[in-house]
C-alpha positions in Angstrom: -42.5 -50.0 37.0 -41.1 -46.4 38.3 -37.8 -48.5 38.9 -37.8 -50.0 35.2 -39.1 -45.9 33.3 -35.9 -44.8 35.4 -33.6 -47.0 34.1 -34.6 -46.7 30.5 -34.1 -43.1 31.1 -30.4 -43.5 32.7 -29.7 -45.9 29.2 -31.2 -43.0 27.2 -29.4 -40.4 28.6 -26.1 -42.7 29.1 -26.9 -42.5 25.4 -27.6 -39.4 24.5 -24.5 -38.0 25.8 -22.1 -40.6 23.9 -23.7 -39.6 20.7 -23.1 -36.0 21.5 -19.6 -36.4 22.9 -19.6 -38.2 19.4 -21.2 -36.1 17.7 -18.4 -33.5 18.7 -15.6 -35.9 17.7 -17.1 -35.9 14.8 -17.6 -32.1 14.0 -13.7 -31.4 15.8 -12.0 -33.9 13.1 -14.7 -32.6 10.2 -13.3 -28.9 11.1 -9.8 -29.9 11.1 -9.8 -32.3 8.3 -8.7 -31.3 4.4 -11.4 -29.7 2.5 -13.2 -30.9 -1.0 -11.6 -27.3 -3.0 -9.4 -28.9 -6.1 -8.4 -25.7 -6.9 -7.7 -22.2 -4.6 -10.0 -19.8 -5.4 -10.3 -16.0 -4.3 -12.6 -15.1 -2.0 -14.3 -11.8 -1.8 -15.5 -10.7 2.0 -17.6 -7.2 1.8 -17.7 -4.9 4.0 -20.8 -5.3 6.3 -20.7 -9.3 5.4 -21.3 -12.1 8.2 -20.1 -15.1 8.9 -23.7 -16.7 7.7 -22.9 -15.2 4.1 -19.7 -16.0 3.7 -19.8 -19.5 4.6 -23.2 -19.9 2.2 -20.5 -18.6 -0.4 -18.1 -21.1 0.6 -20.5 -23.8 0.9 -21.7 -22.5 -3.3 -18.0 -22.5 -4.2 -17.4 -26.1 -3.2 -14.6 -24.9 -0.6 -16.4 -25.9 2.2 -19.0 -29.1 3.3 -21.1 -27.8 5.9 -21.7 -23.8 6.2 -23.1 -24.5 9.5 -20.1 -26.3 10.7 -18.0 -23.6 9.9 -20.3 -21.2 11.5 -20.4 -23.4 15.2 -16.5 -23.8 14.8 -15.6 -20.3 14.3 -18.3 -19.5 17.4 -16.9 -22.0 19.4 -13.2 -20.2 18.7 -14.8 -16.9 19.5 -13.9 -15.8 15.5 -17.4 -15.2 14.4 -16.9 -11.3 15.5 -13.6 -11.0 13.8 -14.3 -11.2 10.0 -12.4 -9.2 8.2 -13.6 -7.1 4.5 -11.2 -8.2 1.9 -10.4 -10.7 -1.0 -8.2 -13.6 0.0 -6.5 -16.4 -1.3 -8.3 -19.7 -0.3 -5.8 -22.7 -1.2 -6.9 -26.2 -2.2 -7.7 -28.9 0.4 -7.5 -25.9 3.1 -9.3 -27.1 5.9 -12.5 -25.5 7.7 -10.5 -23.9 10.6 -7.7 -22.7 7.5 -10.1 -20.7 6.1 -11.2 -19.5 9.4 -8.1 -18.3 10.4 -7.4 -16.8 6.8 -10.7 -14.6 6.6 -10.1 -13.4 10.3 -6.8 -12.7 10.8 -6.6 -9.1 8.7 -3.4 -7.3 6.9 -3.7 -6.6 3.2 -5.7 -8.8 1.2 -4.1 -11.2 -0.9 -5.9 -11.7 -4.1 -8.5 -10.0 -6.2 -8.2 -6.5 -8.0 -5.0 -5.1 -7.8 -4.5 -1.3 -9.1 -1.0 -0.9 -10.5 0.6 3.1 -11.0 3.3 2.4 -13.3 6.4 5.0 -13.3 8.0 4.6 -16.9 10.8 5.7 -18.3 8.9 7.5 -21.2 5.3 7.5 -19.8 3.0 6.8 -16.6 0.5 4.4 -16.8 -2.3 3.1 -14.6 -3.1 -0.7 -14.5 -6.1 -2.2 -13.3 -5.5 -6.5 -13.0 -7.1 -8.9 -11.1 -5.6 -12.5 -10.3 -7.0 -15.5 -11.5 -6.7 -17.9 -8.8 -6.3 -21.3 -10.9 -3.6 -20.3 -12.8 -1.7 -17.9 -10.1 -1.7 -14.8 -12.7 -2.6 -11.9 -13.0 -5.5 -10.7 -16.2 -5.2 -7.4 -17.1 -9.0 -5.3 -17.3 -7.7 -1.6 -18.1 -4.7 0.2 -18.3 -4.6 4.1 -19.5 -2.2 7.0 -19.5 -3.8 8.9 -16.5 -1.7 12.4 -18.1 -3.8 11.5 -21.6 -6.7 9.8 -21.0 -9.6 9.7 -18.6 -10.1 6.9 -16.2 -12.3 4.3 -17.7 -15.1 2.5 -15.1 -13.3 -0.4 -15.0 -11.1 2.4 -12.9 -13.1 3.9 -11.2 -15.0 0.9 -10.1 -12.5 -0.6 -8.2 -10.7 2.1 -6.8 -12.6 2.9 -3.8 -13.2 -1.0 -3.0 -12.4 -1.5 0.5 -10.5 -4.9 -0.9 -8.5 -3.7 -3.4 -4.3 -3.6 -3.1 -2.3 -1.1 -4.7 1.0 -0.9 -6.1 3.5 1.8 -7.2 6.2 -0.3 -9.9 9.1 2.1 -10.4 11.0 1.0 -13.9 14.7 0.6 -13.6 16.2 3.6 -15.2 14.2 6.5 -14.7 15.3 9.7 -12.7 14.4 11.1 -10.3 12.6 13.4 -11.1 10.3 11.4 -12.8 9.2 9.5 -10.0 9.0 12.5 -8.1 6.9 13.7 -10.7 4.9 10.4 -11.3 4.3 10.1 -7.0 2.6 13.6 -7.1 0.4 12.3 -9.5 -1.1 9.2 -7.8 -3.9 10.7 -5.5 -4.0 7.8 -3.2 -0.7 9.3 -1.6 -0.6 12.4 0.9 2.2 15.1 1.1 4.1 17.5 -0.4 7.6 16.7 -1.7 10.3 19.2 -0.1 12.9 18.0 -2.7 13.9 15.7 -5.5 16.4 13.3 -4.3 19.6 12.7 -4.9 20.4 11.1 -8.6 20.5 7.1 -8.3 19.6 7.2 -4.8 16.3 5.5 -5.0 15.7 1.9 -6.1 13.6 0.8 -8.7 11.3 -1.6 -7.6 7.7 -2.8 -7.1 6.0 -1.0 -3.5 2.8 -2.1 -1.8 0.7 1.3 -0.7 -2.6 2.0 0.5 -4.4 5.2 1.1 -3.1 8.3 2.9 0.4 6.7 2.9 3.0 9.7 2.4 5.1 10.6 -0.6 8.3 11.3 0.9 8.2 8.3 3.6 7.6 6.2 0.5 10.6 7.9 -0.8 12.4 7.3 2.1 11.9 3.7 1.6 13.2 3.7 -1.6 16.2 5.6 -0.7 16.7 2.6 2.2 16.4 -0.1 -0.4 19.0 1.7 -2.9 21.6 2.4 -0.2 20.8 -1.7 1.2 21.7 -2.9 -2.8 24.4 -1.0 -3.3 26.4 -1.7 0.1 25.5 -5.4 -0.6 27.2 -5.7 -4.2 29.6 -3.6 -2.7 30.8 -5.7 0.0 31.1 -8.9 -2.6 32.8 -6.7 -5.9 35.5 -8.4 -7.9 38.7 -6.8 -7.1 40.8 -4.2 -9.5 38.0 -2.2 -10.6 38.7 1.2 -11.5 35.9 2.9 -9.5 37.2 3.6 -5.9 33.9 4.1 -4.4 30.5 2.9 -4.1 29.1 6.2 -5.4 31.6 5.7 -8.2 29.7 2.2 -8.5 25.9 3.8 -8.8 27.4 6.3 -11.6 28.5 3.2 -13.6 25.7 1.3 -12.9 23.6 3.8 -14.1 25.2 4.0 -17.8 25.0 0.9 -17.9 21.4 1.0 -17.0 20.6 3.7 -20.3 23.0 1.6 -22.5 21.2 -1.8 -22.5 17.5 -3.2 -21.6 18.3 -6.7 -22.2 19.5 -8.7 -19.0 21.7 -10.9 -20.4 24.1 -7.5 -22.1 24.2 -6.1 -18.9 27.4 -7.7 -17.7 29.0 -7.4 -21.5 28.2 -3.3 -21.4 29.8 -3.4 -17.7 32.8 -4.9 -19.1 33.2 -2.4 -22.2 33.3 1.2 -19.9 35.6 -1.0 -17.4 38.0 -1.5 -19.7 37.8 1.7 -20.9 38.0 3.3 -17.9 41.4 1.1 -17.2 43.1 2.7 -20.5 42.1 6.1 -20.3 39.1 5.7 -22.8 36.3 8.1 -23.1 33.4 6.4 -22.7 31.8 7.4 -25.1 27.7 6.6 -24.2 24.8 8.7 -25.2 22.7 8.6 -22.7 24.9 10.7 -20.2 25.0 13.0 -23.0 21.1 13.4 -23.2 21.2 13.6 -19.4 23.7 16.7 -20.0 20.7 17.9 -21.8 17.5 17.3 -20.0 18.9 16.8 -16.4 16.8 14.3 -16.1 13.3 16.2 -16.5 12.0 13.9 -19.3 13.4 12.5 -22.5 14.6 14.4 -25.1 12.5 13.0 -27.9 15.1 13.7 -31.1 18.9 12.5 -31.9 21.7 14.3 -30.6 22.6 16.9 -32.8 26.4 17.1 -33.6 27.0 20.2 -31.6 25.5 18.5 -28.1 28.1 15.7 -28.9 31.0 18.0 -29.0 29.6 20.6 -26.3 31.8 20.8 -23.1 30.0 19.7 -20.4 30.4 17.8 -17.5 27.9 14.5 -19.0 29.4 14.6 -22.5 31.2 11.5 -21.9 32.6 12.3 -26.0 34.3 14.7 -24.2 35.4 14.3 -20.3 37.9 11.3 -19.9 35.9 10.3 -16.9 32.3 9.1 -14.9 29.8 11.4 -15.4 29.8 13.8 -12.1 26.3 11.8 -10.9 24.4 8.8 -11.9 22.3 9.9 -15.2 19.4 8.1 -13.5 18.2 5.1 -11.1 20.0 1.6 -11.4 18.0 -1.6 -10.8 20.0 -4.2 -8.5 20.9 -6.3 -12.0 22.8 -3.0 -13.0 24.4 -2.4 -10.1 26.0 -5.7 -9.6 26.9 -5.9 -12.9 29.1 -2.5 -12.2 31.1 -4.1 -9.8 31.4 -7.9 -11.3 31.5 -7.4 -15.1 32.5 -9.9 -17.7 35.8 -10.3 -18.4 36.4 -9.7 -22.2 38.3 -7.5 -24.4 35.3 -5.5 -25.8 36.2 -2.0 -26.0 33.5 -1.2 -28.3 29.6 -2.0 -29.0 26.7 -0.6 -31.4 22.4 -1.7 -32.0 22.8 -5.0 -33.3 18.9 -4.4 -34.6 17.1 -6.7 -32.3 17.4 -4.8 -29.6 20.7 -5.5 -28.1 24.6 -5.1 -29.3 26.9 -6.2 -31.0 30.6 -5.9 -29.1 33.8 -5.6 -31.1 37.6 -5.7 -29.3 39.3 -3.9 -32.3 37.7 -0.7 -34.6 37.5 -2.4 -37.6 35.3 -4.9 -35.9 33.2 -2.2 -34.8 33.1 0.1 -37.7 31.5 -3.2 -39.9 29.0 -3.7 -36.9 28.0 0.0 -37.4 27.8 -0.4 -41.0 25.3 -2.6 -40.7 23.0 -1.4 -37.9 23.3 1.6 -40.3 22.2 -0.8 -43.3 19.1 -2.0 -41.0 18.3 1.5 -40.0 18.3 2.1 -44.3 15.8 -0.4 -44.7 13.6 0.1 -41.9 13.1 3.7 -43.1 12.2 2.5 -46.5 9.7 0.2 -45.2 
C-alpha cells in the first residue's frame, strides 16, 4: 500500500512540476506577447506610485491583461524598484515587458502636459498643451501674455508637476535682445546674462529645458546651432553670389527674414537683394531701416516717417549701397539657405500683394501698378 501512496505521489509531483514549468511557458510568452491596446494612450506615473497602482491602471485602461502578470514579470526582471514618476507614451499592441521597460527606464517624459514659453517677435506668450495620445496632437488648455496677464490655474496647476516637459520656441526673426529679454523672464531658468549676443548668432528654434537649467548655457546652445546652420548652407551655396562671406550670408538672410513670413517668397525675396546687390542697387528694405531705429530693443510700433528714410545711417539701406553692417535680427535655417541658393529671376522689385505676401516686378512700371494697388487695398481696408 506504502509502495502504491508513494507512487501516486511521484505521478503527482511528476505532475505538478510540468504544470508549473507550464505554467511558466505560459506566463514568459503572455509577457512577451502583443498587448489588447487599439490605441496608445498616455500614461501618467505619480510620484510615490508602485508597481501595484500602475499596473491596476493599466489593467482599467485596457493596455494590459493580467496586472498581476506584469507585476511577477517586472519582479522577476528585478524592475519593480525602478519605476520612474512621469507621463509616457504607451503605443498600441506594446507588449507587457514594452511597457515595463518604457515606465522604468527614466529621461524626460514623453507625453502629457507640456508648458510652452513662446519668444515672439512682437510679444511673449506662455502656452500650456497637453497631447492627446489618439490623434498624436497636441490640445491647447491656456495660453497668456505672462508681461499682461496673470497666470491662470490651468498654469499654475501643472507647473510644479514632477511630469510635466517644458519648452522654450524662439520665433524666427526676433533679436537678440528679445530673447535675452524673454529668457530672463521664464523663472524655470537660473543665471544672470553677462551680455546680449552677437546679432544673428543664435538660432531660432524649439529647446527642451527643465528646471535650474542656465540661461547663458541655453544661449550657448543656440549660438552652436546657428554657427552649425550656417556652415552647412555655406558649404553647399550656389556659386557667383555677391556676398563673400558667411557673415555676409547671416546679414542677407536676416532681411530676408523681416521682408517675408511666407515660406514659399522666401527664395523669390533672396533673389530680388541678390540681384540688386550684383548692379549696385540699394536695397531698399524697411526693416533694416527700423533696426537703424530700435537696435533691436523692440518694435517700433508706427510707419517710418520720411526723415528716418532719408537719415544717414549705417541700416538705412534707402541710403548705403550696401549689407547692413550686422544682421537686423535672427535668421531661421529656411532664410539662411535661401541667402545662399535664391531663385533665379529677374525681379528687382517687390511690394504687399494684400494677402500677406508680394507681388515681384522685373521693370518699375510693373512695380509702380503693383504699388498702386496695395495702395488701393490699403484705401479700402481703412474705409471698412
Amino acid at each position: 500500500m506504502w509502495r502504491h501512496i508513494a507512487s501516486n505521489a511521484l505521478t503527482m509531483l511528476i505532475v505538478a512540476i510540468f504544470l508549473f514549468g507550464g505554467l511558466i511557458l505560459w506566463g514568459q510568452t503572455e509577457y512577451s506577447a502583443e498587448g489588447p491596446l487599439e490605441e496608445q494612450i498616455c500614461l501618467r506615473v505619480e510620484r510615490g506610485s508602485n508597481v501595484s497602482r500602475v499596473s491596476k491602471t493599466l489593467e482599467d485602461q485596457g493596455a494590459i491583461t493580467s496586472g498581476m502578470l506584469l507585476r511577477v514579470g517586472m519582479d522577476y526582471a528585478d524592475l519593480t524598484g525602478d519605476l520612474k514618476a512621469g507621463s509616457y507614451l504607451v503605443p498600441a499592441k506594446s507588449t507587457m515587458k514594452d511597457i515595463a521597460d518604457i515606465i522604468t527606464r527614466g529621461g524626460a517624459s514623453t507625453c502629457g502636459t507640456e508648458i510652452v514659453y513662446r519668444i515672439g517677435v512682437t510679444q511673449l506668450s506662455n502656452l500650456v498643451r497637453e497631447l492627446d495620445p489618439a490623434t498624436s496632437t497636441y490640445i491647447e488648455k491656456a495660453k497668456f501674455d505672462p508681461a499682461a496677464e496673470e497666470a491662470p490655474a490651468e498654469y499654475l496647476d501643472v507647473r510644479d508637476r514632477a511630469d510635466t516637459r517644458f519648452r522654450i520656441a524662439v520665433a524666427e526673426g526676433v533679436t537678440s535682445w528679445q530673447i535675452v529679454e524673454g529668457l530672463k523672464r521664464i523663472s524655470l531658468l537660473e543665471g544672470d546674462i553677462s551680455e546680449v549676443p552677437a546679432e544673428g548668432s543664435l538660432a531660432p528654434q524649439s529647446y527642451e529645458v527643465k528646471k535650474g537649467d542656465k540661461r547663458e548655457e541655453l544661449l550657448a546652445e543656440m549660438a552652436e546651432r546657428q554657427d552649425s546652420i550656417l556652415a552647412e548652407a555655406w558649404e553647399n551655396r550656389v556659386e557667383g553670389l555677391p556676398v563673400n562671406s558667411p557673415e555676409e550670408a547671416l546679414i542677407l538672410a536676416s532681411l530676408i527674414e523681416k521682408e517675408t513670413g511666407v515660406a514659399e517668397e522666401r527664395r523669390q525675396v533672396a533673389s530680388v537683394f541678390v540681384n540688386r546687390l550684383r548692379l549696385g542697387m540699394k536695397l531698399q528694405t524697411d526693416p533694416a531701416v527700423i533696426y537703424g531705429i530700435t537696435l533691436g530693443q523692440g518694435v517700433l510700433g508706427r510707419g517710418l516717417r520720411r526723415s528716418e528714410l532719408r537719415a544717414a545711417t549705417p541700416y538705412n539701406t534707402y541710403v548705403i549701397d550696401a549689407l547692413t553692417p550686422t544682421p537686423i535680427a535672427n535668421p531661421g535655417r529656411a532664410s539662411i539657405e535661401a541667402a545662399l541658393d535664391p531663385d533665379s529671376t529677374d525681379y528687382i522689385f517687390f511690394v504687399a500683394d494684400g494677402t500677406g505676401g508680394h507681388a515681384f516686378a522685373v521693370t518699375l512700371a510693373e512695380h509702380n501698378a503693383n504699388v498702386a494697388r496695395w495702395r488701393q487695398i490699403e484705401a479700402e481696408r481703412a474705409a471698412d
